[in-house]
N, C-alpha and C positions, 0 to 999 in steps of 0.2 A: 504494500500500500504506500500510497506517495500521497502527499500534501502539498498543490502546486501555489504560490502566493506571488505579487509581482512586487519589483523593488525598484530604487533607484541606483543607478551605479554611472561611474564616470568613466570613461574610456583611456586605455594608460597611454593610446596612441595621439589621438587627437582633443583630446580632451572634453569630446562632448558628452553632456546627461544625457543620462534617457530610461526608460524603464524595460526591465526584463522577467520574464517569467523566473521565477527560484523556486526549487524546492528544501524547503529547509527540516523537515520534516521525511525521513527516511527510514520505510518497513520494509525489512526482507523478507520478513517470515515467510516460506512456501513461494517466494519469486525470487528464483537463482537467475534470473535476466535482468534483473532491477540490480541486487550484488553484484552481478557481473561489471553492468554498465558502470556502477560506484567506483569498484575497485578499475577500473580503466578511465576511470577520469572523465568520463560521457555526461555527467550530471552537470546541473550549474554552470552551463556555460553560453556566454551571452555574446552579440554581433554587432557591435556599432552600426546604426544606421546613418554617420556621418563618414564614414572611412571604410566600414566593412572588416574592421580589424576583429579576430574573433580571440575572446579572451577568457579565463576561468572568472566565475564573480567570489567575491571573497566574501562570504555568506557564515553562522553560524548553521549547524545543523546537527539533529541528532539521529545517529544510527542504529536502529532496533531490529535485532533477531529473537525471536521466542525462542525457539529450536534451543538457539545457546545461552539464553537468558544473558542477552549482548544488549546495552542500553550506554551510547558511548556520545556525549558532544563534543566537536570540535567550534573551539571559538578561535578563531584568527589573531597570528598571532599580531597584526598590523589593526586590531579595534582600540586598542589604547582607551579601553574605560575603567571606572571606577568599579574594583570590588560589590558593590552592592546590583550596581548595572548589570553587572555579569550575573549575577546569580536570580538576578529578576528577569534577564532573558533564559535563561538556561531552566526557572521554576514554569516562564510559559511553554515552551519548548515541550520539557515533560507533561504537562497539565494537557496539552493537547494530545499528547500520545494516550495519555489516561485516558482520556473521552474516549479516544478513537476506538478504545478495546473493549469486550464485553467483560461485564466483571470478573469472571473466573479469572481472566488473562489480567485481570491487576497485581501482579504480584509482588514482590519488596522490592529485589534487586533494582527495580523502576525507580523508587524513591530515591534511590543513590546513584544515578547515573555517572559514567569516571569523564573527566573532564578532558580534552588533549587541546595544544595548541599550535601542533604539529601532525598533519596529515601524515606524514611518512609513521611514524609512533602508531596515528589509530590504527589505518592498514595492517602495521605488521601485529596490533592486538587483534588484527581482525582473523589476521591467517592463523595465529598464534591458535586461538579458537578452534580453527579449522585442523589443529594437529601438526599445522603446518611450525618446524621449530626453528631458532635462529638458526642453527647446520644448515635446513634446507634454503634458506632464504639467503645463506653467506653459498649456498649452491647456485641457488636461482642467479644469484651476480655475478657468479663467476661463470656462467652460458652467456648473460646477457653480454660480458665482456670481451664475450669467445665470438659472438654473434658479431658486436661491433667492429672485431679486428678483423673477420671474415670478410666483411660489409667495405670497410675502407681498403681494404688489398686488391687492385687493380689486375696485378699479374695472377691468370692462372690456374699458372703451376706452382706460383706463391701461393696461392689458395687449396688448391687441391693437398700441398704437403702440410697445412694448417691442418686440413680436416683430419687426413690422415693420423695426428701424431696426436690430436684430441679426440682421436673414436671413443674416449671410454668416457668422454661428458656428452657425445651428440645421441639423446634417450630420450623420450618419449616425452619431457618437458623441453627438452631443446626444439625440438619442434613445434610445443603449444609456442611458445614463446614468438617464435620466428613467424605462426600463423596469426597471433594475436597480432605484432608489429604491420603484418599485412592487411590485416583488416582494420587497422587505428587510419593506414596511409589511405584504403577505401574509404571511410569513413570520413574521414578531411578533402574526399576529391582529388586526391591524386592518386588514382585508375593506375597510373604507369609503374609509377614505385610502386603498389600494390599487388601490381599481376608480376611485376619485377620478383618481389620478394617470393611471390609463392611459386615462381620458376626455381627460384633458388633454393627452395624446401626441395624438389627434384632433384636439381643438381649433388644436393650435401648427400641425401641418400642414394644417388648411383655411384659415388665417389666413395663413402662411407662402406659401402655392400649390405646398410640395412635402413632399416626406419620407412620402409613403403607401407606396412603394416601400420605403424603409429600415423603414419599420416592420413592414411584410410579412417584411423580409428577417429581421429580429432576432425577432418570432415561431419564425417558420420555424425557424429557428437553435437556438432555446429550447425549442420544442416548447410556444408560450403560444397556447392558442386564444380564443377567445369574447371578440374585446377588443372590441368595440361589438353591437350586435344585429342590424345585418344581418349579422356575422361570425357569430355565435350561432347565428343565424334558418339561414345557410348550412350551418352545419356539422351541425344536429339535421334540416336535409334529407340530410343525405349521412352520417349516423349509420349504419354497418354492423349494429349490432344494438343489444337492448332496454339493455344495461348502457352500451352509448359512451352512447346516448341519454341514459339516466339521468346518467349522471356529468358530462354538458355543461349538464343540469338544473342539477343540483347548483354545476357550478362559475360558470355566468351565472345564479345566484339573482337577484340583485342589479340586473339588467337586465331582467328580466321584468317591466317597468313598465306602465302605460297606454298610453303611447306607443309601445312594443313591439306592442302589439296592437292598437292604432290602426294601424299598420304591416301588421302582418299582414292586416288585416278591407281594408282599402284594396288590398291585391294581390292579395283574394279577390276584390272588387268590379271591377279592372282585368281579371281573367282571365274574368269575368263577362260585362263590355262588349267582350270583345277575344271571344269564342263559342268560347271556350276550357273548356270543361264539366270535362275531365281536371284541369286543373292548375287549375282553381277546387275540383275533389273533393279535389284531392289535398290543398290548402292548408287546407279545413277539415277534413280527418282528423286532420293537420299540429295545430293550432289545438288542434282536442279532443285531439288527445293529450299537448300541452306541458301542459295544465290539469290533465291528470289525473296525468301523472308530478309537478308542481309540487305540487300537492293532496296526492299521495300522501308524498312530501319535507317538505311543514308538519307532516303530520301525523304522521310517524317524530320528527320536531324536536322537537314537542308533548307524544307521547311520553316523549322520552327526559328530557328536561325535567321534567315532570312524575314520573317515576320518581325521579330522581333527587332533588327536593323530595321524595319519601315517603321514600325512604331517609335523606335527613336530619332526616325529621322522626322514622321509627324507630329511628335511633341516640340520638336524643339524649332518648326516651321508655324506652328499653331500660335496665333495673335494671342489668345490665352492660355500659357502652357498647364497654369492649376486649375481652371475651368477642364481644360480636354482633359487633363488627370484624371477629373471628379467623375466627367459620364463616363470615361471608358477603361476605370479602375479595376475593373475584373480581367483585360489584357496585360496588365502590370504582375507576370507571373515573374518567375525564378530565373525564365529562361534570359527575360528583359535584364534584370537585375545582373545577372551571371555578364552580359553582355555590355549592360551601364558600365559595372566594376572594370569589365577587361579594356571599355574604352579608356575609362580612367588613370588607369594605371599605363595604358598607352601614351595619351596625353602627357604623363608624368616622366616618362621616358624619354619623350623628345624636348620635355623641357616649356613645353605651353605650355604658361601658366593661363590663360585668359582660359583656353576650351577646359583646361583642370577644374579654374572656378566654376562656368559652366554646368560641367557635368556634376560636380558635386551638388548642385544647386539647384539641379532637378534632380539626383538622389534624398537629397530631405525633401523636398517637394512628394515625391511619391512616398517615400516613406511615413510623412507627415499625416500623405490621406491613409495608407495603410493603417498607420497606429488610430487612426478616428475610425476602424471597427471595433477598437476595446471597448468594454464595456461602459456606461457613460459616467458613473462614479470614475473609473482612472484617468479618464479624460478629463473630466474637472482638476481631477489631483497635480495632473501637470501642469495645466492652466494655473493651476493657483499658487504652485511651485513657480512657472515663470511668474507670476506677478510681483510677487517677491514685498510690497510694496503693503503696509495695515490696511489701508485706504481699497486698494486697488480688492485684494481677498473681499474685504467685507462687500464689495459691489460686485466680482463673482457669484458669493453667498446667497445673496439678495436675489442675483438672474438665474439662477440655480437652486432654490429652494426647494422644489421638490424632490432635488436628489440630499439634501442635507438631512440625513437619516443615521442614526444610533451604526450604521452600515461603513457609511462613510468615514465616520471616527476612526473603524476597528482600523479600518485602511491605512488611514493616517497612521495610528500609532502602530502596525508590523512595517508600516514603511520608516517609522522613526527607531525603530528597534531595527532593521537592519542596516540602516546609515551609520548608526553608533556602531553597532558590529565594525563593519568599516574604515570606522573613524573620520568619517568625514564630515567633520564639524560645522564646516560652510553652511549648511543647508539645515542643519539643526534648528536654530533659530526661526527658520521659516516656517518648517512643520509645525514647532511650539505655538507660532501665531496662527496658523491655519486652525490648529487643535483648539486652541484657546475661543477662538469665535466660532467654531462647530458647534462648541459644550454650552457658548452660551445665550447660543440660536437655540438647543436645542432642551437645555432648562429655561428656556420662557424667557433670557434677560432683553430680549429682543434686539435691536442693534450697538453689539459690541464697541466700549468706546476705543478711539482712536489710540494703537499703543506703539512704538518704537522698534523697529528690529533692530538688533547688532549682530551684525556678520561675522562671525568665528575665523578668526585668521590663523 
């Protein structure tokens, strides 16, 4: 079970605010996909919509397994608060795990949850748990360093005499290891180091003389298909229907080489000389239809592609760029963005600064209307955030009253309990006002009188 809340957070690249989904609130009990993603760093991480930088949010959070009666916060070691602060975030923290369980499952261990301020520390309490002991984990680094040396050895036959004379660490974690690395680089969008690395899980085990077996096993495990092309080649034979097909297309793009079909054309030719008629038919039906699902996948690619350069090229031809934003906001997908970014970072390369501004400037533009599908309480929140101003809030409040609701407060105050995690003081003072004329809209004082911010330097 997960508990999603949304925060503010600043960006370490460009410096802009903005708000991001967190979860701060983390149950594994019976979701080893949720641990999983935990312990590989997938949680809490948030994308500048001014630069695109994507970064970890430095969130408190607590970690609960039943199973191991594991009840663990981590509070950052960069929140710089006071003793009591901490322990009134760390009391709501647990009080919502409490709710969240049915009674039986309130058990003590809860009441005393252990505190870390260092992610590296909870982790290894976590594997610690798991059986997993400091040996194996001074194990685990010493693959991971065997991996790295691997990884940066250019030559070979340099490589090949590496594996060789470390056979007796390349086991059936050195290759979790090597496939987790490749799906973090999936994961992040870069396809190439990805399908890179899990060539290279082939290579250590034909060089090695074992580990096909573990690798089959951690597949398996994972549910990771199409890791080389006669794996591909098998699996688009034994494809159930026209979408598995497609979709194992799709995901062995990247393997559909010459050599691929050098391969295939060679066991049409062997099924040829063996008077094998059928399964020479069947491998060039096989053949014509990989070319045409593939064909048909460039050409969706091409597509979309291309659409998306005309939509950027009619926003930024369009007399009103934030008006065409507004009607035609449901064109503004991933693929646009994907392509805003790479123009940007073009621009950046050559040194335009004017087309950089530019583009940036219809990146918050669209991002701007994206973020006004939140829900209308977080839209206010940031509105009221930028106002920044006693004056400016209480006439917010006023044109917003009907979202000024006991709802709105709770908002405010997990968003001020995450800034302080944080430590980002700036913005403290602002929430305290925003809070302050909430509570007293909402206990009848009716319009809050005029009060001072001071900005935390």
């Amino acid at each position: 079970m997960t508990t999603q809340e949304v925060t503010t957070t600043t960006c370490p690249q460009c410096r802009t605010q903005y708000t991001a989904p967190v979860t701060p609130l983390i149950d594994v009990t019976g979701t080893p996909q949720l641990k999983q993603a935990f312990m590989q760093g997938q949680l809490n991480i948030g994308q500048c919509p001014g630069c695109g930088t994507v970064h970890p949010l430095d969130v408190p959070i607590l970690y609960h397994d039943a199973e191991k009666e594991l009840a663990l916060i981590f509070v950052p070691n960069s929140m710089g608060i006071a003793h009591d602060d901490e322990q009134r975030m760390i009391g709501k923290l647990t009080t919502k795990l409490m709710n969240s369980l049915p009674p039986e499952q309130r058990k003590g261990y809860l009441l005393t949850p252990r505190t870390f301020i260092s992610m590296e520390n909870l982790l290894k309490e976590i594997l610690m748990a798991d059986g997993i002991t400091e040996e194996m984990l001074q194990a685990q680094e010493s693959k991971i360093k065997l991996i790295d040396q691997l990884l940066k050895t250019r030559d070979e036959t340099a490589v090949t005499r590496i594996i060789q004379d470390n056979s007796d660490q390349i086991d059936y974690q050195f290759f979790e290891i090597l496939t987790s690395l490749a799906l973090q680089a999936f994961q992040a969008g870069d396809d190439t180091s990805g399908q890179t690395l899990l060539g290279f899980r082939q290579f250590v085990a034909a060089t090695v003389g074992h580990g096909n077996d573990d690798i089959a096993a951690i597949d398996e495990k994972i549910g990771l298909r199409a890791l080389s092309p006669a794996n591909l080649l098998d699996s688009l034979r034994k494809a159930k229907d026209d979408d598995e097909f497609t979709a194992l297309i799709a995901s062995g793009k990247p393997l559909l080489t010459y050599e691929f079909f050098q391969t295939l054309t060679e066991q049409i030719e062997t099924a040829v000389n063996e008077n094998n008629p059928a399964e020479a038919e069947a491998l060039k039906t096989l053949r014509a239809r990989i070319l045409e699902a593939s064909s048909k996948l460039d050409e969706e690619a091409r597509q979309t592609i291309d659409a998306a350069q005309k939509l950027l090229q009619d926003v930024f031809s369009a007399d009103d760029p934030q008006a065409f934003i507004k009607e035609n906001l449901e064109r503004f997908d991933e693929a646009f963005l994907s392509i805003l970014v790479a123009n940007i970072q073009g621009a950046e390369k050559a040194g335009d600064k004017n087309v950089v501004e530019q583009l940036a400037n219809l990146y918050r533009l669209v991002m701007t209307e994206l973020q006004s599908q939140l829900p209308p309480e977080m839209q206010l929140i940031n509105q009221l955030i930028g106002a920044q101003q006693p004056a400016a809030i209480r006439q917010l409040l006023a044109e917003n009253s009907g979202l000024v609701t006991p709802k709105l407060l709770q908002l405010v105050e997990a968003l001020k309990t995450d800034v302080i995690a944080r430590g980002e003081g700036a913005i403290i003072p602002i929430l305290d006002e925003i809070k302050r004329q909430i509570e007293a809209t909402l206990n009848g004082g009716g319009t809050p009188t005029s009060g001072k911010i001071l900005i935390a330097r």
